[in-house]
ZAMAR-909053 format. One line per field, with one value per residue: residue number from 1; x negated, y negated, z negated of N, C-alpha, C, CB in turn. Coordinates in pm, 1 decimal, decimal comma, always signed. Glycine has a CB too. Layout:
resi <- [NUM/...]
n_u <- [X/...]
n_v <- [Y/...]
n_w <- [Z/...]
ca_u <- [X/...]
ca_v <- [Y/...]
ca_w <- [Z/...]
c_u <- [X/...]
c_v <- [Y/...]
c_w <- [Z/...]
cb_u <- [X/...]
cb_v <- [Y/...]
cb_w <- [Z/...]
//
This chain:
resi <- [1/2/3/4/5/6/7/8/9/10/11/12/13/14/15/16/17/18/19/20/21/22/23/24/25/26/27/28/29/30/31/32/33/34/35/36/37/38/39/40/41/42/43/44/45/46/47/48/49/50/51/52/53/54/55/56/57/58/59/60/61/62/63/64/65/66/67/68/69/70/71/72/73/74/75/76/77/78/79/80/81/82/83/84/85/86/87/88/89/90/91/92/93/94/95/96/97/98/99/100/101/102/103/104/105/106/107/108/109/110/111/112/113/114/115/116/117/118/119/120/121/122/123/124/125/126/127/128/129/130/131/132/133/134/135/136/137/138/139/140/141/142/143/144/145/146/147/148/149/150/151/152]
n_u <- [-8157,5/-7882,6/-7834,5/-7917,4/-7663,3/-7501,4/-7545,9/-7437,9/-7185,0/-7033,8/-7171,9/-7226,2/-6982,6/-6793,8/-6969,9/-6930,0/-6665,8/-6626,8/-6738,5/-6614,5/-6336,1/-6424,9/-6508,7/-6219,3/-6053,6/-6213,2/-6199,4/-5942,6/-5711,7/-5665,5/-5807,1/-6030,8/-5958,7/-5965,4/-6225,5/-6338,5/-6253,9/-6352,6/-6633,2/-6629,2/-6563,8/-6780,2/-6976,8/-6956,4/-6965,2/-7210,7/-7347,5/-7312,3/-7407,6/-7699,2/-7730,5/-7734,9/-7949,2/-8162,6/-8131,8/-8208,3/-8491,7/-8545,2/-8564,6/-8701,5/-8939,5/-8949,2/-9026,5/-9283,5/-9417,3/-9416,5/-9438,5/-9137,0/-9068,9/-9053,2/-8834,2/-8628,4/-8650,8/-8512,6/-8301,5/-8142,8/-8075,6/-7922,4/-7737,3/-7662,7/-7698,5/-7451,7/-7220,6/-7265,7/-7131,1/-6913,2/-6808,6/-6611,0/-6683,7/-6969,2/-7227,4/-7309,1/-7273,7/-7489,1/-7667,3/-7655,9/-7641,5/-7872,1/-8036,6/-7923,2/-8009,1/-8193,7/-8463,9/-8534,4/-8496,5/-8735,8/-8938,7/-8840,4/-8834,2/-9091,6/-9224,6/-9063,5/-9156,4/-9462,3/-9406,4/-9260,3/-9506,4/-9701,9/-9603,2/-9592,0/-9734,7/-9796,7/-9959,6/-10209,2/-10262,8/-10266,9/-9952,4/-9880,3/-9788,7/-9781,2/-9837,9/-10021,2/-10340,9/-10489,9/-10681,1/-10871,3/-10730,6/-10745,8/-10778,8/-10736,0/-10977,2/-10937,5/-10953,4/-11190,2/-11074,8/-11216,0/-11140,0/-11169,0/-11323,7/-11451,5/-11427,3/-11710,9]
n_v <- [-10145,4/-10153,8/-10424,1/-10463,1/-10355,7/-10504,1/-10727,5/-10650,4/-10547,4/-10796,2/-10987,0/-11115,4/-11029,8/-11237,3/-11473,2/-11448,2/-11457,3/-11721,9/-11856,9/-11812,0/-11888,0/-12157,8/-12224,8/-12215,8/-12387,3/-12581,8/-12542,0/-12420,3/-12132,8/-11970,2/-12011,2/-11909,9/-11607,0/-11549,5/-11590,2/-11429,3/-11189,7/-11139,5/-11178,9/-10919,2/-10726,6/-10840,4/-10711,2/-10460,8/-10391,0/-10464,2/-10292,7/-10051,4/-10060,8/-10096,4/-9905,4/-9698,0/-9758,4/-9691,7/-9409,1/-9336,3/-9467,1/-9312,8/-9043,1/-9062,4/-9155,3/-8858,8/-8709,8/-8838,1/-8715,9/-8890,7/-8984,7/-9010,4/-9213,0/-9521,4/-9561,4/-9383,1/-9542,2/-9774,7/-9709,4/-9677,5/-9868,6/-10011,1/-9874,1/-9968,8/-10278,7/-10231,6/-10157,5/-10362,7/-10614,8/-10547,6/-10547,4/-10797,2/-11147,8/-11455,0/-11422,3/-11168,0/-11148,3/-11266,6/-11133,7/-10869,9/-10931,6/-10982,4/-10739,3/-10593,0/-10717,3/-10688,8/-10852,3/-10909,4/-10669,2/-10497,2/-10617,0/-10639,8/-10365,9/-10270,3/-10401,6/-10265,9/-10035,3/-10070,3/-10127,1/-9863,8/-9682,8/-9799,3/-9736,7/-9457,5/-9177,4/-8870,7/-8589,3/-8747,9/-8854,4/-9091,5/-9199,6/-9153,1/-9376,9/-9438,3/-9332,1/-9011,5/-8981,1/-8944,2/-8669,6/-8370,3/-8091,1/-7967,6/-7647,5/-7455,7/-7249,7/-6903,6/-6788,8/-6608,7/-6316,7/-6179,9/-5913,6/-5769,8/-5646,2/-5336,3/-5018,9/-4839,2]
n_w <- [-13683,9/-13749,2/-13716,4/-13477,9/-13346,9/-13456,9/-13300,3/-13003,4/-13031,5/-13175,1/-13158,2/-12930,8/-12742,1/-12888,3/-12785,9/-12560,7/-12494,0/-12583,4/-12420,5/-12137,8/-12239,5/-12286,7/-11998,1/-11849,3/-11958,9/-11804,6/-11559,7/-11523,7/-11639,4/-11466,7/-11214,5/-11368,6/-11451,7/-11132,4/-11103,9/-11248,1/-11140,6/-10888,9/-10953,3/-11050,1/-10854,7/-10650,5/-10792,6/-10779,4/-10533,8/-10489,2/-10659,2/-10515,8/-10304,5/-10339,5/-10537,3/-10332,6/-10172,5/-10335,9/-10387,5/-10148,7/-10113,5/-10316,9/-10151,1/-9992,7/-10100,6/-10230,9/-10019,5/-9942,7/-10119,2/-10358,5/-10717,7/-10868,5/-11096,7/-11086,8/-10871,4/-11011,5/-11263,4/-11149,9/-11035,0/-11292,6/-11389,2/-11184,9/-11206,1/-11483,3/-11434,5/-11262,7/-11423,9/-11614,0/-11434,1/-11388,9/-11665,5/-11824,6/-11832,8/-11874,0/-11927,3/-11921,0/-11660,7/-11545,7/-11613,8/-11473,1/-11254,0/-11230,7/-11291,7/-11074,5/-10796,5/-10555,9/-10530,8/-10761,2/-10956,3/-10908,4/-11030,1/-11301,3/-11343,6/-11318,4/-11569,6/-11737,7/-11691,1/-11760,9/-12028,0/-12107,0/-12060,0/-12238,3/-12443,5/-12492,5/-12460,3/-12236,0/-12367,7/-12468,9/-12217,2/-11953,1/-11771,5/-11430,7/-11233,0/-10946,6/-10624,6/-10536,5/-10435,0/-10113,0/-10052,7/-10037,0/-10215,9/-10519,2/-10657,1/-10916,6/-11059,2/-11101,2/-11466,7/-11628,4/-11875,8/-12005,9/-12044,1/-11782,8/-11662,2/-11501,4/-11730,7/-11838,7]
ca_u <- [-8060,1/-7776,0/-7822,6/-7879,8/-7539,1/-7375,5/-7534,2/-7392,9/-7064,1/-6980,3/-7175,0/-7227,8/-6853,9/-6778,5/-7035,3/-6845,1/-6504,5/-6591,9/-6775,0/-6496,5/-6262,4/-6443,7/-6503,3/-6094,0/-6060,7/-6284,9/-6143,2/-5820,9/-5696,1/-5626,8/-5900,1/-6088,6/-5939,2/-6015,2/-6404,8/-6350,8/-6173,3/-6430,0/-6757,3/-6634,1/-6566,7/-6907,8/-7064,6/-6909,1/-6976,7/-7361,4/-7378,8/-7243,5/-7537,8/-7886,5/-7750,4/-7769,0/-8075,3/-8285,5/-8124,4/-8283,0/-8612,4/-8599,1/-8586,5/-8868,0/-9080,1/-9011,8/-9084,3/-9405,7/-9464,4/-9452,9/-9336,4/-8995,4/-9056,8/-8997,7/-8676,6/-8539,3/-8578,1/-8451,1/-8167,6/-8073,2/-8099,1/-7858,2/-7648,1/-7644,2/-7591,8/-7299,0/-7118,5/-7235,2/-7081,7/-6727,7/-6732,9/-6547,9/-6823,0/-7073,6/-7363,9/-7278,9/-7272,7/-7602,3/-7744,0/-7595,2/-7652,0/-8054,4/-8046,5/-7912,8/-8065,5/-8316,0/-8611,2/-8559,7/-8477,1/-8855,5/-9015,6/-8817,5/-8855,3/-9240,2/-9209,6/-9027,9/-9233,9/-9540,4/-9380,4/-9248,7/-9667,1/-9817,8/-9528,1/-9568,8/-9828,8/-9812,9/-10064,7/-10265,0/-10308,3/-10199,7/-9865,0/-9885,3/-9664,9/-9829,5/-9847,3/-10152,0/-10459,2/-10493,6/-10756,5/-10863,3/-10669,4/-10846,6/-10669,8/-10775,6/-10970,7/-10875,4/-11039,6/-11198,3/-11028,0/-11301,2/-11115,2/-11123,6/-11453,4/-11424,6/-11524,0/-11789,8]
ca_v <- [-10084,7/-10247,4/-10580,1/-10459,9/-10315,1/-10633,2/-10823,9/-10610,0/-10490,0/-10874,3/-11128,6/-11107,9/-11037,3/-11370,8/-11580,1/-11470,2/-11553,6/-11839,6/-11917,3/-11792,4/-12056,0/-12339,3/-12225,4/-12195,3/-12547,4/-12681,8/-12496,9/-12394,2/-12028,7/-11895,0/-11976,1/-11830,5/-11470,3/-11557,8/-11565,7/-11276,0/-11020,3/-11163,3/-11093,5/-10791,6/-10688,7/-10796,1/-10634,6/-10319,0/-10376,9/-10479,6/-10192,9/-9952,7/-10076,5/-10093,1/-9778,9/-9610,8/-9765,9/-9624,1/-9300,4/-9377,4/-9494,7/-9181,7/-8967,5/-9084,8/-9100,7/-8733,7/-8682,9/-8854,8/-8670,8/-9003,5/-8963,1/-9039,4/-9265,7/-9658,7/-9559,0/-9361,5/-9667,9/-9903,5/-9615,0/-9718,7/-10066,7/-10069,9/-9844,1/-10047,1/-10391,2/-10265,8/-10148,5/-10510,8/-10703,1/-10452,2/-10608,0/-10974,5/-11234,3/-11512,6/-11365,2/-10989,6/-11100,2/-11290,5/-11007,2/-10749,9/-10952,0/-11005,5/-10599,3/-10542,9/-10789,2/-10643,5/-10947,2/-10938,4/-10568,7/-10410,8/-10714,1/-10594,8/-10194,8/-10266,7/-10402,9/-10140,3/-9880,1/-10073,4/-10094,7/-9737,9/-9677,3/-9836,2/-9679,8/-9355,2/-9108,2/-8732,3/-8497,4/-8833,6/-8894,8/-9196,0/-9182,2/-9203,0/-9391,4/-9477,3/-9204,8/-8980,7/-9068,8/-8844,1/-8596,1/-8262,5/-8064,5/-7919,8/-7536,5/-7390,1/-7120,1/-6790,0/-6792,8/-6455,7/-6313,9/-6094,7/-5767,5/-5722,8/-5537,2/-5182,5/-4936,5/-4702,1]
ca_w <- [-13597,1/-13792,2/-13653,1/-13263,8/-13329,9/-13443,7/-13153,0/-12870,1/-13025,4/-13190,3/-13111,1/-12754,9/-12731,2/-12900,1/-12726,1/-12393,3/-12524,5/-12621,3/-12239,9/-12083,5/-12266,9/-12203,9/-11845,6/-11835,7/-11979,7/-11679,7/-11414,1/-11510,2/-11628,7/-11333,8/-11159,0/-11414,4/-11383,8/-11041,2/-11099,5/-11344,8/-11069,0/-10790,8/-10959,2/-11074,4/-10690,1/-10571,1/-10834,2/-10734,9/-10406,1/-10478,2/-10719,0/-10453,8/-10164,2/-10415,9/-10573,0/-10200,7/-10141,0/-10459,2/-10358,3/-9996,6/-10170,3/-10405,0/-10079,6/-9866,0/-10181,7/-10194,4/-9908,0/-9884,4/-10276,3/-10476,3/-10796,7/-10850,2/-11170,3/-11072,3/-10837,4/-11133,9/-11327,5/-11071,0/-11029,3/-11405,4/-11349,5/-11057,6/-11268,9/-11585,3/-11378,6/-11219,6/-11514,4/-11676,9/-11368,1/-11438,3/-11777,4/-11819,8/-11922,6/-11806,7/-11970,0/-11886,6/-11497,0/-11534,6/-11643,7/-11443,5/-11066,7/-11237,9/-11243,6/-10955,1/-10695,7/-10516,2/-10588,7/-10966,3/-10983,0/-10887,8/-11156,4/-11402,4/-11335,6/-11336,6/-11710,0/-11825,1/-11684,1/-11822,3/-12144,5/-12192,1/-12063,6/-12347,0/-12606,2/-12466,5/-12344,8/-12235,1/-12434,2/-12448,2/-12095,0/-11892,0/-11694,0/-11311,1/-11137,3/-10803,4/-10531,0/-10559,8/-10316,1/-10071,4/-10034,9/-10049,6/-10289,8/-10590,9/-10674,9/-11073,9/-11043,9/-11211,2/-11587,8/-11684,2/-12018,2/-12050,0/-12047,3/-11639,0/-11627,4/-11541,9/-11854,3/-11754,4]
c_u <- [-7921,5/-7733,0/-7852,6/-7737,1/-7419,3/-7422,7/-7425,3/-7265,5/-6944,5/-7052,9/-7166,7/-7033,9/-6780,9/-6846,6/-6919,2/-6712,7/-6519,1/-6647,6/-6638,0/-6391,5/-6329,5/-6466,1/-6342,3/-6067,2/-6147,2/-6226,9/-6019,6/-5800,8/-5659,5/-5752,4/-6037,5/-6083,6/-5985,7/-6166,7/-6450,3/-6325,5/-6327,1/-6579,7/-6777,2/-6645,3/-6714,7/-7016,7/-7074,2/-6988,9/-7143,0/-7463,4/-7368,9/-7391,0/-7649,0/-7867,8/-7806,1/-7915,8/-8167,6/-8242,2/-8188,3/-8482,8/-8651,2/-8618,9/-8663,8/-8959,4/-9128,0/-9080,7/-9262,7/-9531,7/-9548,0/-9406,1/-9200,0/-8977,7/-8996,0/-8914,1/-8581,8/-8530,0/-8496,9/-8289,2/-8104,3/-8049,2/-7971,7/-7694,8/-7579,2/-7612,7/-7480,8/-7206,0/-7106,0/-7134,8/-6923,6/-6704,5/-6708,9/-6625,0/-6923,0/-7252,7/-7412,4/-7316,5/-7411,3/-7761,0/-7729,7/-7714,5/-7842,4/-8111,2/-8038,0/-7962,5/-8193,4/-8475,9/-8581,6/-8565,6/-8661,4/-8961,7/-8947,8/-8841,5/-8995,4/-9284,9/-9175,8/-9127,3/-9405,6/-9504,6/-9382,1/-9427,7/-9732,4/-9725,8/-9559,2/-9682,9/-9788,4/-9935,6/-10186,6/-10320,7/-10214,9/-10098,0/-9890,4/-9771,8/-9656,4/-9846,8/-10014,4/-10229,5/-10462,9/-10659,3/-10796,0/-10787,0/-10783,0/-10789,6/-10796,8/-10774,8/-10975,3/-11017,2/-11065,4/-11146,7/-11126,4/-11253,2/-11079,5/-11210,5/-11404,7/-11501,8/-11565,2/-11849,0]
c_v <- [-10148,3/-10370,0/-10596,4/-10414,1/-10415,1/-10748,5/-10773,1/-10580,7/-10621,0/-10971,9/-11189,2/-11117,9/-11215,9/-11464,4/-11569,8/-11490,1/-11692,1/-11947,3/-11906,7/-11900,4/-12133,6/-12310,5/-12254,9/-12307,0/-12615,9/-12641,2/-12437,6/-12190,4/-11943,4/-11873,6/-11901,5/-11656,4/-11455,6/-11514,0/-11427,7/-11147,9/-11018,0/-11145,1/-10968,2/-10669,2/-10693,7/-10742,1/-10474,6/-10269,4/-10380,5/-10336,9/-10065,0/-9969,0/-10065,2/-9936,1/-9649,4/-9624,6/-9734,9/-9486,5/-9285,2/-9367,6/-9361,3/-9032,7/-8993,5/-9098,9/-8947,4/-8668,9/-8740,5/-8809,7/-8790,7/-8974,2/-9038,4/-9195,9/-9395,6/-9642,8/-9503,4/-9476,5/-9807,8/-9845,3/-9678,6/-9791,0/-10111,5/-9996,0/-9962,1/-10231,1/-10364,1/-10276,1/-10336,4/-10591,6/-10686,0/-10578,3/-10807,2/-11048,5/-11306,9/-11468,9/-11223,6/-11009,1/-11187,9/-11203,4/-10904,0/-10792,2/-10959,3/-10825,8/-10516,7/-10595,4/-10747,7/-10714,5/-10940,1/-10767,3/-10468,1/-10503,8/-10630,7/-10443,4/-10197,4/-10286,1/-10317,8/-10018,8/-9926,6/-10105,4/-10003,6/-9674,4/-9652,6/-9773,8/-9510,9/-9289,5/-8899,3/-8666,8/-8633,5/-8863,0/-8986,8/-9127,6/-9229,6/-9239,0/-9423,0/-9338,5/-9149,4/-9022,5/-8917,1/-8790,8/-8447,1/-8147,7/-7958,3/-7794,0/-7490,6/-7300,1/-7021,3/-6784,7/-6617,7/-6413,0/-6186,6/-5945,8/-5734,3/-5684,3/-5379,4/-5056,3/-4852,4/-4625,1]
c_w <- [-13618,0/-13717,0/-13518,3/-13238,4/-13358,3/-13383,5/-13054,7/-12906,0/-13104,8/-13184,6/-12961,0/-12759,3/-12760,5/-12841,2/-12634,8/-12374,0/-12510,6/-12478,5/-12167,5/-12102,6/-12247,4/-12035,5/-11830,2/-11898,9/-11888,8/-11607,5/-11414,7/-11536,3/-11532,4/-11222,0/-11233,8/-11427,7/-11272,6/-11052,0/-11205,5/-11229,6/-10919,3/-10845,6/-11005,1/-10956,0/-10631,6/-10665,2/-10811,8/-10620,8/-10401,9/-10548,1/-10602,2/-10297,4/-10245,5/-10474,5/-10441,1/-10159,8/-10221,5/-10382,2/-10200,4/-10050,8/-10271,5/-10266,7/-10005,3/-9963,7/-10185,2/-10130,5/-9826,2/-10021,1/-10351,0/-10562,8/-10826,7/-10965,2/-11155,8/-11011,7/-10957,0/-11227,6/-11244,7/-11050,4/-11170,7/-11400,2/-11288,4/-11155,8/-11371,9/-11542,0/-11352,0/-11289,9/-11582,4/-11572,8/-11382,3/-11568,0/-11761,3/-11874,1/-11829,6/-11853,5/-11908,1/-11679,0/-11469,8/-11545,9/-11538,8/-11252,8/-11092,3/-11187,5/-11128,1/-10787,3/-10617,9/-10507,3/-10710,6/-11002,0/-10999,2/-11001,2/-11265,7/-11440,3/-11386,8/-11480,0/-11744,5/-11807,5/-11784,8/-11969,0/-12212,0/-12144,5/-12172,8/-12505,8/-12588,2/-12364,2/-12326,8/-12283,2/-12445,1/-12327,6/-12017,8/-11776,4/-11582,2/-11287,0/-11034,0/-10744,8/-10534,1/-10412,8/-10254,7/-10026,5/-10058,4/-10227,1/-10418,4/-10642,5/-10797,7/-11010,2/-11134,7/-11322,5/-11587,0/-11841,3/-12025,8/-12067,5/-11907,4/-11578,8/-11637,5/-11658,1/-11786,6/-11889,7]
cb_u <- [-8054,9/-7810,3/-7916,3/-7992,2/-7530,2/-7315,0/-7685,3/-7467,5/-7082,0/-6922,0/-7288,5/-7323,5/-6807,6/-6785,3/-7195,7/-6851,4/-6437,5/-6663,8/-6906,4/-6454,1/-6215,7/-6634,1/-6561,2/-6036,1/-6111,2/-6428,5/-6228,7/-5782,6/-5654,0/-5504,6/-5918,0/-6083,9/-5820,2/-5984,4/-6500,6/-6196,4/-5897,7/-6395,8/-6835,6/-6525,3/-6470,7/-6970,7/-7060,5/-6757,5/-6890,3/-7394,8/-7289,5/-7028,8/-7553,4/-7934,3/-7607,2/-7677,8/-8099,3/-8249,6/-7988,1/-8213,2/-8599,5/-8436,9/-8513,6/-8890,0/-9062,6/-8977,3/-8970,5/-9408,9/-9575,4/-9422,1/-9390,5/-8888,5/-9142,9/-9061,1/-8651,1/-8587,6/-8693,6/-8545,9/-8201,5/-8095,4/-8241,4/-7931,3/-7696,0/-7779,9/-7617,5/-7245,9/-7170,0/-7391,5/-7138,5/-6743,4/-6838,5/-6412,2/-6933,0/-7037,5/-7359,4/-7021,7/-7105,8/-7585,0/-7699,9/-7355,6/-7544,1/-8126,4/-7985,6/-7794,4/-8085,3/-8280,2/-8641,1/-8360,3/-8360,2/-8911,9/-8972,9/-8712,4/-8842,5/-9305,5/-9149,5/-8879,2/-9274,2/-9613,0/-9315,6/-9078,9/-9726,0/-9859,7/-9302,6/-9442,7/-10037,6/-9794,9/-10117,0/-10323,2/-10337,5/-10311,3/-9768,9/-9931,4/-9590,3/-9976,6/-9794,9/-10163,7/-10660,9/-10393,0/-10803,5/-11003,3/-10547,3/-10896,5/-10613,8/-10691,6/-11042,0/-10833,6/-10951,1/-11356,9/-10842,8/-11346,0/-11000,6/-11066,6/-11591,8/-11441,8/-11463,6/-11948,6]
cb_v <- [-9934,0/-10291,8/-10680,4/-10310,3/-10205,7/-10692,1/-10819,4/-10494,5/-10326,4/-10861,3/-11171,2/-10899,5/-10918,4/-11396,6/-11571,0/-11352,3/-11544,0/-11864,8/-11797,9/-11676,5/-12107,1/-12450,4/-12067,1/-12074,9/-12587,1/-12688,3/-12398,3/-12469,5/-12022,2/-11986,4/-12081,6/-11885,3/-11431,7/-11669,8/-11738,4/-11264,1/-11059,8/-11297,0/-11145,3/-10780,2/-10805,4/-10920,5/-10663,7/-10317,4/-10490,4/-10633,4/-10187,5/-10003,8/-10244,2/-10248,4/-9750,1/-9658,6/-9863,1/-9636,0/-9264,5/-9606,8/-9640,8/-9134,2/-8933,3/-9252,3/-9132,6/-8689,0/-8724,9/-9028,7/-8524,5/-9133,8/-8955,1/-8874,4/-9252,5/-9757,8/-9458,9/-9245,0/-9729,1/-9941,0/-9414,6/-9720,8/-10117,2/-9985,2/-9735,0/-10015,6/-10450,1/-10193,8/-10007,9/-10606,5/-10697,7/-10196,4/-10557,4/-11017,3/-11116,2/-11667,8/-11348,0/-10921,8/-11157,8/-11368,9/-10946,8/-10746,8/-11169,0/-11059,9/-10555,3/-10530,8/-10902,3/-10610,2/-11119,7/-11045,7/-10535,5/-10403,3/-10913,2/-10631,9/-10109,1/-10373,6/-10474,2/-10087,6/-9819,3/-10137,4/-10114,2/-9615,2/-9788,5/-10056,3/-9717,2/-9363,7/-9144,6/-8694,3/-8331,0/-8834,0/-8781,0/-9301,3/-9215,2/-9132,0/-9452,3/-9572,4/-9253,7/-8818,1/-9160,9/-8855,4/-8649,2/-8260,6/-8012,1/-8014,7/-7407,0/-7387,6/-7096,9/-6597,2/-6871,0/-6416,0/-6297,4/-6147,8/-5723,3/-5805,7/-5558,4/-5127,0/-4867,4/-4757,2]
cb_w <- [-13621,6/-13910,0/-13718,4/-13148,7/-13405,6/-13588,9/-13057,9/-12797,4/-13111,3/-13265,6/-13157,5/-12661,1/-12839,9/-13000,1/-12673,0/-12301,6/-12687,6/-12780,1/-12130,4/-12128,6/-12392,0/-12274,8/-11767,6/-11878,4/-12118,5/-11630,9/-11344,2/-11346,8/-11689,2/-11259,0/-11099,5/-11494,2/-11366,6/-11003,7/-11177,5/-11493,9/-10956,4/-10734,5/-11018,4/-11147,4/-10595,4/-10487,2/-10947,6/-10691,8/-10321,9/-10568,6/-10845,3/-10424,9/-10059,4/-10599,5/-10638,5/-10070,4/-10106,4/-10686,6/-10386,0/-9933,0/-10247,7/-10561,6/-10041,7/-9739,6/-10336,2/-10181,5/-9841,6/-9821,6/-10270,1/-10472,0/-10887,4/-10903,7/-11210,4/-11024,9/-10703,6/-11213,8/-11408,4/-10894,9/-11034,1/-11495,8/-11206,7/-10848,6/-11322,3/-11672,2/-11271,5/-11147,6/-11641,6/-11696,6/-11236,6/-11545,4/-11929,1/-11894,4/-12015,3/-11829,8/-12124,2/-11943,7/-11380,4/-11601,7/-11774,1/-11461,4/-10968,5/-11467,8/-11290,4/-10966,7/-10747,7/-10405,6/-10545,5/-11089,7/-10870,3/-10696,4/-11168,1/-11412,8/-11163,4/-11251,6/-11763,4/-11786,2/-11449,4/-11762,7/-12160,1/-12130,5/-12027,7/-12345,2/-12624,0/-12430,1/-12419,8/-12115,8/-12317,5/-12520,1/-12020,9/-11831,2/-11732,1/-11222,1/-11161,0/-10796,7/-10355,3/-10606,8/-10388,2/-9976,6/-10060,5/-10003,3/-10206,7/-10693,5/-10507,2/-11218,8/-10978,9/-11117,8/-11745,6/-11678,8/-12058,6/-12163,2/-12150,5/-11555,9/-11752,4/-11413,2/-11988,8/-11621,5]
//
């Protein structure tokens, strides 16, 4: 745990300094803010359309009673790119536009869901995440607890 915490909170950080300067030694500091304020904008902006459209995709699943599972993770996804594309960095927005793109976004959801799958089961039974098949509905019928005979 130690050492996922001093990837993400100092090394990562320093890689993307240190991209950042040499990007800003090729192209000039200015135009580098430039490409800093501008993918931060269309990440906003990309974050702000895929997020609508999971919430789109999470309402016609309802509605056709799919479970909700792969839009809720694509919902995170779209979340967690945008914030990456917010932050200043060439790694952070490679990441972020992979999350949020709608061809890379449903590959990657599908991993995760078959990941957390195989880490994770309910009462030992496999997680659905495809829409059930349709057919006649099967309704539990009432158990007897043995005390609903009348005493004579």
């Amino acid at each position: 745990m130690f050492l996922r915490l001093l990837l993400v909170f100092t090394i990562v950080p320093a890689v993307e300094l240190y991209l950042l300067i040499t990007i800003g030694q090729w192209i000039g500091p200015l135009a580098t803010v430039g490409v800093i304020v501008l993918t931060g904008m269309l990440g906003a902006a990309f974050a702000k359309r895929e997020g609508l459209a999971v919430i789109a995709q999470l309402r016609e699943g309802a509605a056709k009673g799919i479970p909700p599972a792969t839009s809720l993770v694509e919902g995170l996804m779209v979340l967690v790119g945008g914030a990456l594309l917010l932050t200043p960095g060439v790694m952070t927005d490679v990441l972020g536009f992979t999350l949020i793109l709608p061809w890379t976004r449903p590959v990657i959801a599908r991993a995760i869901g078959d990941r957390v799958k195989t880490r994770f089961t309910i009462g030992g039974a496999e997680v659905r995440t495809e829409a059930p098949r349709p057919g006649p509905a099967v309704r539990p019928q009432p158990q007897s607890s043995g005390f609903d005979h009348p005493v004579e």
